[in-house]
C-alpha positions as CSV (number, residue, x, y, z in Angstrom):
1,X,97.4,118.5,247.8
2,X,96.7,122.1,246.4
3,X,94.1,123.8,248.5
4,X,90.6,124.4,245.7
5,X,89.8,127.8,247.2
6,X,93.4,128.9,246.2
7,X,93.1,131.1,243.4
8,X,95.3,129.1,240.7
9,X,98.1,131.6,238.8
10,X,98.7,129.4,236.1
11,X,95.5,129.7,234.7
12,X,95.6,129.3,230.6
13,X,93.5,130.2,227.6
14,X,91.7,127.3,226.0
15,X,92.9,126.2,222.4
16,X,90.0,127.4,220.3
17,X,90.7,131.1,222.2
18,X,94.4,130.5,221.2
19,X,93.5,130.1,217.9
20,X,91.3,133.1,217.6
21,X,93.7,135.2,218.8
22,X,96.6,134.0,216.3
23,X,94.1,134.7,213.3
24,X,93.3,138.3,214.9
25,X,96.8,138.8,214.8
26,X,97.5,137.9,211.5
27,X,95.4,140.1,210.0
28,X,96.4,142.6,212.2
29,X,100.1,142.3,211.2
30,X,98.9,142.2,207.6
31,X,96.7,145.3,208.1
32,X,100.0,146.5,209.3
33,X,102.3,145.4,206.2
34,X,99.4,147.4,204.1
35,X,99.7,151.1,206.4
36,X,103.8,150.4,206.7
37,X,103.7,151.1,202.7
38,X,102.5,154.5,203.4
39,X,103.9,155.1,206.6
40,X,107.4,156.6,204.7
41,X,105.2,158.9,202.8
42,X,103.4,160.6,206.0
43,X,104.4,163.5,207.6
44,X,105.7,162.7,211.4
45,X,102.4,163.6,213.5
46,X,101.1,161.1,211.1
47,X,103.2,158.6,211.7
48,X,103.2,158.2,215.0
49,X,99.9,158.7,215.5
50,X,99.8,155.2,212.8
51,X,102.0,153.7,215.3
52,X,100.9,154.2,218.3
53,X,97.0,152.9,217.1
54,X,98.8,149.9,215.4
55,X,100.7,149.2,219.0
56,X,97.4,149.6,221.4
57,X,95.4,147.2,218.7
58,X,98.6,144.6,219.0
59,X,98.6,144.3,222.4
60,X,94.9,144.7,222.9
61,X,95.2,141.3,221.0
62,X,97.7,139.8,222.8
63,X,96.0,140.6,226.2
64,X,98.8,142.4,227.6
65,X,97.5,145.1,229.7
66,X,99.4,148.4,229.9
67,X,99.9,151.3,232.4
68,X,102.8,153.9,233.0
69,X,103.9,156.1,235.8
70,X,105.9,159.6,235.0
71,X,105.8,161.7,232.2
72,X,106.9,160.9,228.5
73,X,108.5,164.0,226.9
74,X,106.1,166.2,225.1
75,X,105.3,167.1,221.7
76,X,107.3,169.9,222.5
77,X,110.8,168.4,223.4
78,X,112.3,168.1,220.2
79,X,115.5,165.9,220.9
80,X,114.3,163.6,223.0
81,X,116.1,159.7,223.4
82,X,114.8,156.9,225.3
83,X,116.8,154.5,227.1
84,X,115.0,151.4,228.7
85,X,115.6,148.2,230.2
86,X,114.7,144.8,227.0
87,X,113.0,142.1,228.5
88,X,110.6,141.4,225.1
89,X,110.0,142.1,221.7
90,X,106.9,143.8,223.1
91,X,108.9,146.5,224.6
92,X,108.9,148.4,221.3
93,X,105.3,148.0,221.1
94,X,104.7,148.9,224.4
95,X,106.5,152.1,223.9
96,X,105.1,153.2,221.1
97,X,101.5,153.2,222.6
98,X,102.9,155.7,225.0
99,X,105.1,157.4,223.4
100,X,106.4,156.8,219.3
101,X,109.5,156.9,218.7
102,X,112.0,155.3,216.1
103,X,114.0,152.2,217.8
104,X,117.4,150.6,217.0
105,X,117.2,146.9,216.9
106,X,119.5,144.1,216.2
107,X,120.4,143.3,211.9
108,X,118.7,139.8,212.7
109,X,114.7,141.8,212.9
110,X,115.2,142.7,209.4
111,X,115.0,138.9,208.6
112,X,111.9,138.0,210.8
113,X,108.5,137.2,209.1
114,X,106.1,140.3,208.4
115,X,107.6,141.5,211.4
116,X,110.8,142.7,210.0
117,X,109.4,143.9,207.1
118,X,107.2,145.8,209.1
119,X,109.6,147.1,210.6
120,X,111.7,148.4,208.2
121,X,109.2,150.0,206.5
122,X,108.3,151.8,210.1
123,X,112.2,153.7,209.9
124,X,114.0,151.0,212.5
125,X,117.7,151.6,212.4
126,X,119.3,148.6,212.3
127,X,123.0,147.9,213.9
128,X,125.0,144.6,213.1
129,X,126.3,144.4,216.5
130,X,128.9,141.5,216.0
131,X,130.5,144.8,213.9
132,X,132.3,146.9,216.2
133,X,132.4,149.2,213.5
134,X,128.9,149.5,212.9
135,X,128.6,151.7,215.6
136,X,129.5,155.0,214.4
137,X,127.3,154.6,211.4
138,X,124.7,154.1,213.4
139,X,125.1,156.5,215.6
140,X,125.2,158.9,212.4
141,X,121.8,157.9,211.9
142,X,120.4,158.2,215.3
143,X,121.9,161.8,215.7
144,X,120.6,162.7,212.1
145,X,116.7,161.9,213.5
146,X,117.1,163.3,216.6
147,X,118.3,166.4,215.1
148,X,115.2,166.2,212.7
149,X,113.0,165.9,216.0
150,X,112.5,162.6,216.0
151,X,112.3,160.9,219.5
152,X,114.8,157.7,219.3
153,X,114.5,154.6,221.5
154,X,117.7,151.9,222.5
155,X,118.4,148.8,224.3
156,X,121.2,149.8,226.3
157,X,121.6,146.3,227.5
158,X,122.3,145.0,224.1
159,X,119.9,142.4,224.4
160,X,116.9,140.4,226.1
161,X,116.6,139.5,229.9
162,X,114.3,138.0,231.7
163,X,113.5,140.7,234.2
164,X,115.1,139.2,237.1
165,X,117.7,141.4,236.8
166,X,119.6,144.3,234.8
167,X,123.0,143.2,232.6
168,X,125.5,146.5,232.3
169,X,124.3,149.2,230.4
170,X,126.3,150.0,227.2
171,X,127.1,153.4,226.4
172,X,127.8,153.7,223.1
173,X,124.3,153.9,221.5
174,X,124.1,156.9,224.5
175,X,126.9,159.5,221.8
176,X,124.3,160.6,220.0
177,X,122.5,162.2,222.9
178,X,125.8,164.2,223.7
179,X,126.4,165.2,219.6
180,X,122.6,167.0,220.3
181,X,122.5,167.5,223.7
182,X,119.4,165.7,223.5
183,X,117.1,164.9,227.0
184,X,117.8,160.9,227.6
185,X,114.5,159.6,229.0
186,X,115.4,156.4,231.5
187,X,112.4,153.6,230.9
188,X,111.9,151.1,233.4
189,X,110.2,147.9,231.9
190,X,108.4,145.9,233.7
191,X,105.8,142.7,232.9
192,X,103.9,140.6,235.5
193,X,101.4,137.9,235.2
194,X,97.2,137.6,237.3
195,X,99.0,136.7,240.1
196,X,101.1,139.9,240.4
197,X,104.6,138.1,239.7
198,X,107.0,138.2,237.2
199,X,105.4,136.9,234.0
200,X,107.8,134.1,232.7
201,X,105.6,134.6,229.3
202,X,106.9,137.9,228.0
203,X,110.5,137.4,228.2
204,X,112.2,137.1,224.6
205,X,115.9,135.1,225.9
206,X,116.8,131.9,224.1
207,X,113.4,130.5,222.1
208,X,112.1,131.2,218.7
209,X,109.6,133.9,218.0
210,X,107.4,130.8,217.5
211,X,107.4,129.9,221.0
212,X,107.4,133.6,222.0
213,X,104.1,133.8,220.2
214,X,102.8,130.6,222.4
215,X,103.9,131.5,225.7
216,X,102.2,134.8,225.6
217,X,98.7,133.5,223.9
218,X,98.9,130.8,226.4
219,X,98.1,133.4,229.0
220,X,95.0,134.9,229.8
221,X,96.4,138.4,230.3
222,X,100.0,140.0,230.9
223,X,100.6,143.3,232.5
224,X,103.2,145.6,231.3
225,X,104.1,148.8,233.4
226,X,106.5,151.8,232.2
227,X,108.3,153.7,234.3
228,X,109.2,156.7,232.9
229,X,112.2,158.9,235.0
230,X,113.4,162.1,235.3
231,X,114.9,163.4,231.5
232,X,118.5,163.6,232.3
233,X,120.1,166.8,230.2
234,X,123.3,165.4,228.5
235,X,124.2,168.7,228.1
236,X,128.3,168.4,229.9
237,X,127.9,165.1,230.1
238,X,129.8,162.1,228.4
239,X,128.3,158.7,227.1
240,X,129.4,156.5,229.5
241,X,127.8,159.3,232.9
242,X,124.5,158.7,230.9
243,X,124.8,155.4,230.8
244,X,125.2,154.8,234.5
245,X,122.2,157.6,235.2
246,X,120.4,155.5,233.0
247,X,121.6,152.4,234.8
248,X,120.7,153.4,237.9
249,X,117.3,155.6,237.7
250,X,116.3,152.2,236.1
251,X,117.4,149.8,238.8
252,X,115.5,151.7,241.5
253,X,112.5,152.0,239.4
254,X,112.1,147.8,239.4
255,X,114.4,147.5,242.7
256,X,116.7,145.4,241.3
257,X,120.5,146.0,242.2
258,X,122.8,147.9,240.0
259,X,125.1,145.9,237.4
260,X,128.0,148.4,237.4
261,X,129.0,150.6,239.9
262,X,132.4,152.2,240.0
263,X,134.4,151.9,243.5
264,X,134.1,154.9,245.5
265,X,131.7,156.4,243.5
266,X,128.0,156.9,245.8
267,X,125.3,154.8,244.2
268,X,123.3,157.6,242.0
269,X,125.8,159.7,241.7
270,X,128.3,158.5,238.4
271,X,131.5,160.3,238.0
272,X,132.8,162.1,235.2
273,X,135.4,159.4,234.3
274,X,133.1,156.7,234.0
């Protein structure tokens, strides 16, 4: 029988809070759909400044409480790409509280409910990956903004996880960093629940944005915590040496093991041929 001074960690909101919170974010993501129409039109200090009070409102909202550890590039770093771990559609939000950028996201966003529209108005680059050859046109794009001094934001792991653990780091989103010798800022991505534990509401793997929305109003809070690495120069490197930095600056951050790791090369230390 559970012990009644044992503070309870599955604690959630009661339905009439649920509810309130749902209609504050509706008109929130209308509010949204009404700034996005402009947002093209704005010069870039502009924009992310839009962004980045759009994101703190969102998840002020959705109770998820953030902090971050490191240092986000500066106004001052011109090509500047980050590359994090995906556990939920919140990442991008998260991210752009701390630091704006423009993200690449899978063809299927564009489809979503306000949302994708939202977010195509906001300059996502989309990539059909089931297309193979998508790639390069996408990695046309990315090098264009970057170039432009846009800061530019990807997945490497392709997809969502649940935080448990890493899946292998891609490195083909990772070119246009080498075209621009760019700095590649590793992310760590992290989300726990009030007992300290890995939340089991953020996670975005195998329900419908729907039941995303649930899970996470369910909750009275969520934490998220960034952990931002040291900027790897890709100048001399290749794609696939930045992917395993990447790989592994963000393992250590959330101590999790490494998903790739080539024989004989010293964990930390990738090889030119990777």
């Amino acid at each position: 029988m559970p012990n009644p001074t044992t503070p309870a960690t599955t604690d959630t909101t009661s339905r009439l809070t649920r509810i309130l919170r749902a209609a504050r974010l509706l008109l929130h993501i209308v509010s949204g759909l009404i700034q996005s129409s402009i947002y093209p039109h704005v010069d870039q200090q502009w924009q992310r400044r839009m962004a980045k009070n759009w994101s703190a409102r969102l998840l002020s909202i959705l109770s998820i409480r953030l902090r971050y550890q490191g240092t986000p590039p500066s106004l001052e770093t011109l090509q500047a790409m980050l590359a994090a771990n995906h556990v939920s559609w919140l990442d991008v939000y998260s991210l752009q509280m701390v630091c704006p950028a423009r993200f690449v996201a899978k063809a299927e966003i564009r489809g979503w409910p306000l949302l994708g529209w939202l977010s195509r108005n906001a300059g996502t680059l989309f990539i059909e990956r089931s297309k193979r050859s998508d790639t390069a046109r996408i990695n046309k794009h990315i090098s264009e903004a970057l170039a432009s001094g846009d800061r530019v934001a990807v997945f490497p792991e392709g997809t969502t996880g649940d935080g448990k653990a890493l899946m292998h780091f891609h490195a083909s989103l990772l070119q246009p960093a080498v075209n621009v010798e760019a700095m590649l800022y590793p992310v760590a991505i992290r989300y726990t629940n009030m007992a300290g534990e890995l939340s089991t509401a953020a996670p975005y793997v195998n329900i419908s944005m729907i039941e995303s929305l649930r899970r996470i109003l369910r909750e009275p809070w969520i934490n998220v915590e960034l952990i931002f690495g040291t900027p790897i120069d890709s100048n001399g490197k290749n794609r696939r040496e930045l992917a395993r930095w990447v790989e592994h600056a963000i393992a250590n951050a959330l101590f999790l093991p490494v998903p790739h790791k080539t024989p004989g090369t010293p964990s930390g230390h990738p090889s030119e041929s990777q």
